[in-house]
N, C-alpha and C positions, 0 to 999 in steps of 0.2 A: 952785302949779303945778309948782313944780319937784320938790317931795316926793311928789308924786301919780306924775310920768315915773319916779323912783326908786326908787318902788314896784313901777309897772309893769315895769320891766328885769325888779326881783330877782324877779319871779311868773314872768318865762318864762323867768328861768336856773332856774328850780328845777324849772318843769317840764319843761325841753330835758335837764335830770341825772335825770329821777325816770322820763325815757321812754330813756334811753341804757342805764343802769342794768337799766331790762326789759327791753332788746333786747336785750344783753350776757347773763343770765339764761337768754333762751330757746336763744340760740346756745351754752350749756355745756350745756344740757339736750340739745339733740338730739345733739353730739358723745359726749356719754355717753351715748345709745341707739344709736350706732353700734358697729357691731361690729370689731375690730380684731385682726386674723391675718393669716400670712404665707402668699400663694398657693404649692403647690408640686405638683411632681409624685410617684410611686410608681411602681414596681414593686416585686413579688411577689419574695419568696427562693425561689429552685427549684432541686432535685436534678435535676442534668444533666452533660454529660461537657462538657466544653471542652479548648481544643485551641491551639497556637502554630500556626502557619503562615506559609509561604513562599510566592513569588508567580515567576513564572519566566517572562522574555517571552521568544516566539523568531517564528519564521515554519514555513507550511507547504512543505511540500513532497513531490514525486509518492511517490507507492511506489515505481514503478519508470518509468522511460525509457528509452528505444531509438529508435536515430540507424536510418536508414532508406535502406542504400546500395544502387546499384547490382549486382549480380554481374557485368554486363559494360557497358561503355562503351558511348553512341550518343546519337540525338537523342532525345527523350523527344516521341511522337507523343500520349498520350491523359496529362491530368490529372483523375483521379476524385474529390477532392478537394480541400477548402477547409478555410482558415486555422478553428479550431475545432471541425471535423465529428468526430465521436464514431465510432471504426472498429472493428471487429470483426478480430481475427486470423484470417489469411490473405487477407481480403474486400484485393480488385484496387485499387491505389493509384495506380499509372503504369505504361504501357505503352510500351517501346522498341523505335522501329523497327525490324520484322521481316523486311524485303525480300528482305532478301542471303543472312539465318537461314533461312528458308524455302525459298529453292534448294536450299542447305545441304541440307536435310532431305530435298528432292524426290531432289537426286542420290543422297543415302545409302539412301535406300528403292529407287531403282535398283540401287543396289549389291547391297543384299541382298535381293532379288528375282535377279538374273543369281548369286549365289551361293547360291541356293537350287537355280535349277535345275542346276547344276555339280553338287553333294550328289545330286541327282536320276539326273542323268546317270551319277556315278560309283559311284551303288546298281545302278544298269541293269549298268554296268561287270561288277561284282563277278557281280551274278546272270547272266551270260552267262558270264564265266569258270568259274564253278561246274556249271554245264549240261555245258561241253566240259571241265572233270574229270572228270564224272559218265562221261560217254561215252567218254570216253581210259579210262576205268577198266576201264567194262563191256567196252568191245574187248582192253584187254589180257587182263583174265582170261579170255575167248575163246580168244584166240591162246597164252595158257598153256597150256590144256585140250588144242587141237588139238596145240600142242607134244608133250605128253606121248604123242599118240597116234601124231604122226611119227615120234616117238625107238623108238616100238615100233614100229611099221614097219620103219624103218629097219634096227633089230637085226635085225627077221626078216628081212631081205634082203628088204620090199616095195616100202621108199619110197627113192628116192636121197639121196645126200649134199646134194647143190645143196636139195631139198625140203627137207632138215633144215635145212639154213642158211637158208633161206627163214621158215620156223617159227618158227626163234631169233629171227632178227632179227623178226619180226612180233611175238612174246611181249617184246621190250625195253622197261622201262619205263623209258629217257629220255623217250619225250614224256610220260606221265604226269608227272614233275620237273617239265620245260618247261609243261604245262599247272595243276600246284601253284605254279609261280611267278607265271605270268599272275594267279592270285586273289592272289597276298600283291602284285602290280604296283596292280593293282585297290583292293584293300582299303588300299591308301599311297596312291593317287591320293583315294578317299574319302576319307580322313582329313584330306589337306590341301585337299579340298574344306568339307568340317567347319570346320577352321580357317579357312579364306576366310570360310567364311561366320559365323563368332563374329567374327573381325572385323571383317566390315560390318555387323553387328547390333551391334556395340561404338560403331561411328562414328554410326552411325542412331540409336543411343541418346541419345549424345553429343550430335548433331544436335537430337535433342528437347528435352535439357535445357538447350542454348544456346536454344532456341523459349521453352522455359518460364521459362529467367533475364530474357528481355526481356518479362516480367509479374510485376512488383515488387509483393509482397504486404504486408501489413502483419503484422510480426513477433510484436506482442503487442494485447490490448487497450485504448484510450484515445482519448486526445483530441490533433489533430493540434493539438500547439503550436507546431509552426516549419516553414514551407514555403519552400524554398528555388529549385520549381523551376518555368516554364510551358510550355507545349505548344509544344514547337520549338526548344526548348533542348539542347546538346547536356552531358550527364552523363557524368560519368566517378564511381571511387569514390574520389574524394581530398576530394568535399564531401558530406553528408548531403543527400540530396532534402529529409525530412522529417524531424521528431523527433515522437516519440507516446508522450504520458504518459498513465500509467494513473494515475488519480487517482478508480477506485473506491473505494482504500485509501490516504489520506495518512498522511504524520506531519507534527506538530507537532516541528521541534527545537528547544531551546534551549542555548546554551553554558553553561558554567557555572567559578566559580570552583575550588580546588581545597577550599578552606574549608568548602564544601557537597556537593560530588559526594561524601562517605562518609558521610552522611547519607541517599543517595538508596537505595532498593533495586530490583532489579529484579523488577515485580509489585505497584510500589506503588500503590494507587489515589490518584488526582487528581481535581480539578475542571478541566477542559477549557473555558476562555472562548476565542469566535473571533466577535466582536462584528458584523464583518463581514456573518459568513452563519447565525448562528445564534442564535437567539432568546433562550435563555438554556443554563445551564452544563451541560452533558452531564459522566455521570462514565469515567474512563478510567484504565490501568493503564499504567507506565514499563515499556517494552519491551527501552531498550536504553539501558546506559548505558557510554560510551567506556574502554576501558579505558587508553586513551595519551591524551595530551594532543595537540589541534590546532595544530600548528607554527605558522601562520598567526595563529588568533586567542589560542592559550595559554590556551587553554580546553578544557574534557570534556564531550562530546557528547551530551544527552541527548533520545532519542527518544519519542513515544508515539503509538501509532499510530490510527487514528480509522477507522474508517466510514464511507465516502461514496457509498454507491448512489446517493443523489439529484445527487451531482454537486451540491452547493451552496459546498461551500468547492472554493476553486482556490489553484493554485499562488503561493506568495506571500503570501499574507495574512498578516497579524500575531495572533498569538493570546497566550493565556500557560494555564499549568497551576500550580494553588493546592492545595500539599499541605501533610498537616501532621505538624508534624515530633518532639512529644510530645503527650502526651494525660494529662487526669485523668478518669476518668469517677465517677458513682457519687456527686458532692459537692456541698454549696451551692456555690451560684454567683451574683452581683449582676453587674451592670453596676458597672464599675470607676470611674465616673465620681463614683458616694455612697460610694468612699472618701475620707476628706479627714486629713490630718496637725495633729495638735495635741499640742504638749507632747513631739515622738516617741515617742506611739503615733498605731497607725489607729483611727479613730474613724469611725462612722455614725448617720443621725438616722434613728427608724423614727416613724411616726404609731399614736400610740395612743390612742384616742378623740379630740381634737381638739386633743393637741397631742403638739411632737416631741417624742422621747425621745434623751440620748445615749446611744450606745454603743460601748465599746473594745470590737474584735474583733480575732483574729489573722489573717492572711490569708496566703496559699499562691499558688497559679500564676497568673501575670498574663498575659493576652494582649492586652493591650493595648484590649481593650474588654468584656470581662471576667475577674472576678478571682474566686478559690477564696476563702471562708470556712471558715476551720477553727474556730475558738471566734466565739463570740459572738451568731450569730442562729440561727434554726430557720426551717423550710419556713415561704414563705404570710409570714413577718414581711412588712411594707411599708416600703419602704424608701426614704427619699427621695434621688431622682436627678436634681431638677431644684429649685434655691432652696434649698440646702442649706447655701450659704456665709450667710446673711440668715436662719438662725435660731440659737436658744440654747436648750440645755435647760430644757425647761417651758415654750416659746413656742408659744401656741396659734398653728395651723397650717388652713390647709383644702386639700384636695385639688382640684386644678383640672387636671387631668391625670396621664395613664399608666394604669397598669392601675387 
């Protein structure tokens, strides 16, 4: 009994080793029909320009502003305006009590009205004086004529003495004098009617334009950013009503150190971000670059100015401009990321049928997410950029992304 149980053990140890053994068997068998490579990514070697660049935050700001005073003191009767409203140059902003201005005016048009007809008067003057020259004239040359005819009488023994003397005296041209002076009396009286009357059309004028100062216009085009003042208040010019940014045309400024502003040129195109208000990167040119340093912040100023018809950027915003500051064009170019350092030199793995290959190349301008190849690859190589540290020369590879 016991040699039959000692049998049966050793018959199902041998066959618990003779079924471990084929499971062991099948399991090397499908491991060796498994395929064994390193997932990696590619990109393409491509001839293109690359470039360094700078990145430059600042803020916007209007094109221009204008404070919005008074020309004469008073209550401020009509506000035509609100904080934001978008104005037109010259269109009516606030209106200054006109009461007092307006008499002003009513008297001064009195004035000259009553020295107009003074000018009136003293043309009357002159052409009445001129009439009774006209006639002192013709009567003297009369009494001349008769003259001459008494004097020969007289010789003849016709006319008497007393007749002559009569003659004379009726031929004298003192009143002629006397009536040439009444016109040059006349014609002084006109003149300084003339002048009365330039100076009440001077004050009437005057009158007008204090009418016209108490309707405060707006100076330039924009948008009312600061309103300082409401209907009933009284204004003087020692505070701005309003301030009014034109902010059709902003700039973007940013300061800058001195280590970069001779780098900068003016007319240099930029990429213009204002995340803010604008969907993506608009491009733009450096307009204006400081030529002294800001006391304040001990920085150099630089401008670029932007295009705002839609009014979407406003004063304030934060932006930046991204220029760049050398260039290679014309050259391979990879992603900087499939260079790697071995041995000191640069090295790359490119895929060539299904597996990597190494390669020393020499390399040129780096910007930091791309790098210039100068020796080593050609257009179109593939070039591994992602799983590149996890292979070795002659390591079958498969592509699992990038180009």
């Amino acid at each position: 009994m016991r040699s039959k149980r000692f049998y049966m053990v050793i018959i199902i140890l041998l066959v618990g080793i003779t079924m471990v053994g084929c499971t062991g068997s099948a399991e090397e068998a499908i491991v060796e029909e498994q395929e064994v490579y390193v997932p990696v990514e590619v990109e393409e070697v491509e001839v293109k320009t690359i470039a360094n660049s700078i990145t430059l935050n600042g803020r916007v700001h209007a094109n221009d502003e204008a404070m919005v005073l008074p020309k004469i003191p008073g209550r401020v009767t009509n506000v035509n305006v609100r904080l934001g409203d978008y104005v037109t140059k010259d269109s009516v902003l606030f209106v200054i009590d006109q009461t007092d201005i307006r008499k002003n005016v009513e008297q001064a048009q009195q004035a000259v009205n009553a020295a107009q007809k003074g000018v009136e008067q003293a043309e009357s003057s002159i052409g009445a004086a001129r009439i009774n020259y006209d006639t002192v004239k013709d009567n003297i040359e009369n009494a001349q004529a008769n003259l001459e005819r008494t004097r020969e009488l007289y010789e003849a023994g016709a006319a008497s003495k007393s007749q002559l003397e009569q003659a004379e005296l009726s031929a004298s041209t003192r009143s002629l004098d006397a009536a040439e002076s009444q016109i040059r009396q006349a014609e002084i009286g006109h003149q300084q009617a003339l002048n009365q009357l330039s100076q009440a059309e001077i004050s009437y004028r005057q009158a007008q334009d204090a009418l016209e100062d108490t309707i405060v216009r707006a100076p330039i085009s924009g948008i009312i950013s600061s309103l300082n003042v409401v209907a009933g208040e009284m204004s003087s010019g020692a505070q701005p009503l309003a301030i009014i940014s034109d902010i059709n045309t902003v700039y973007l400024q940013a300061n800058v150190t001195e280590n970069i502003v001779n780098i900068l040129n003016q007319g240099q195109e930029v990429a213009i971000n204002i995340s803010a208000a604008l969907e993506e990167e608009i491009v733009g040119k450096i307009d204006f670059i400081s030529p002294t340093i800001d006391p304040n912040t001990q920085q150099y100023k630089v401008k670029v100015y932007i295009n705002n018809a839609e009014r979407k950027i406003r004063t304030g915003m934060s932006g930046s401009v991204t220029l760049d500051t050398d260039s290679r064009g014309d050259i391979l170019a990879i992603n900087s990321r499939a260079v790697l350092d071995k041995d000191g030199e640069k090295i790359v793995y490119v895929v060539e049928g299904d597996y990597a290959v190494e390669i020393v190349v020499t390399v040129g301008m780096d910007t930091g997410s791309e790098i210039e190849i100068i020796e080593g690859l050609q257009e179109g190589d593939k070039v591994i950029v992602k799983g590149q540290q996890y292979v070795v020369d002659g390591e079958t590879v498969k592509v699992v992304g990038g180009e």
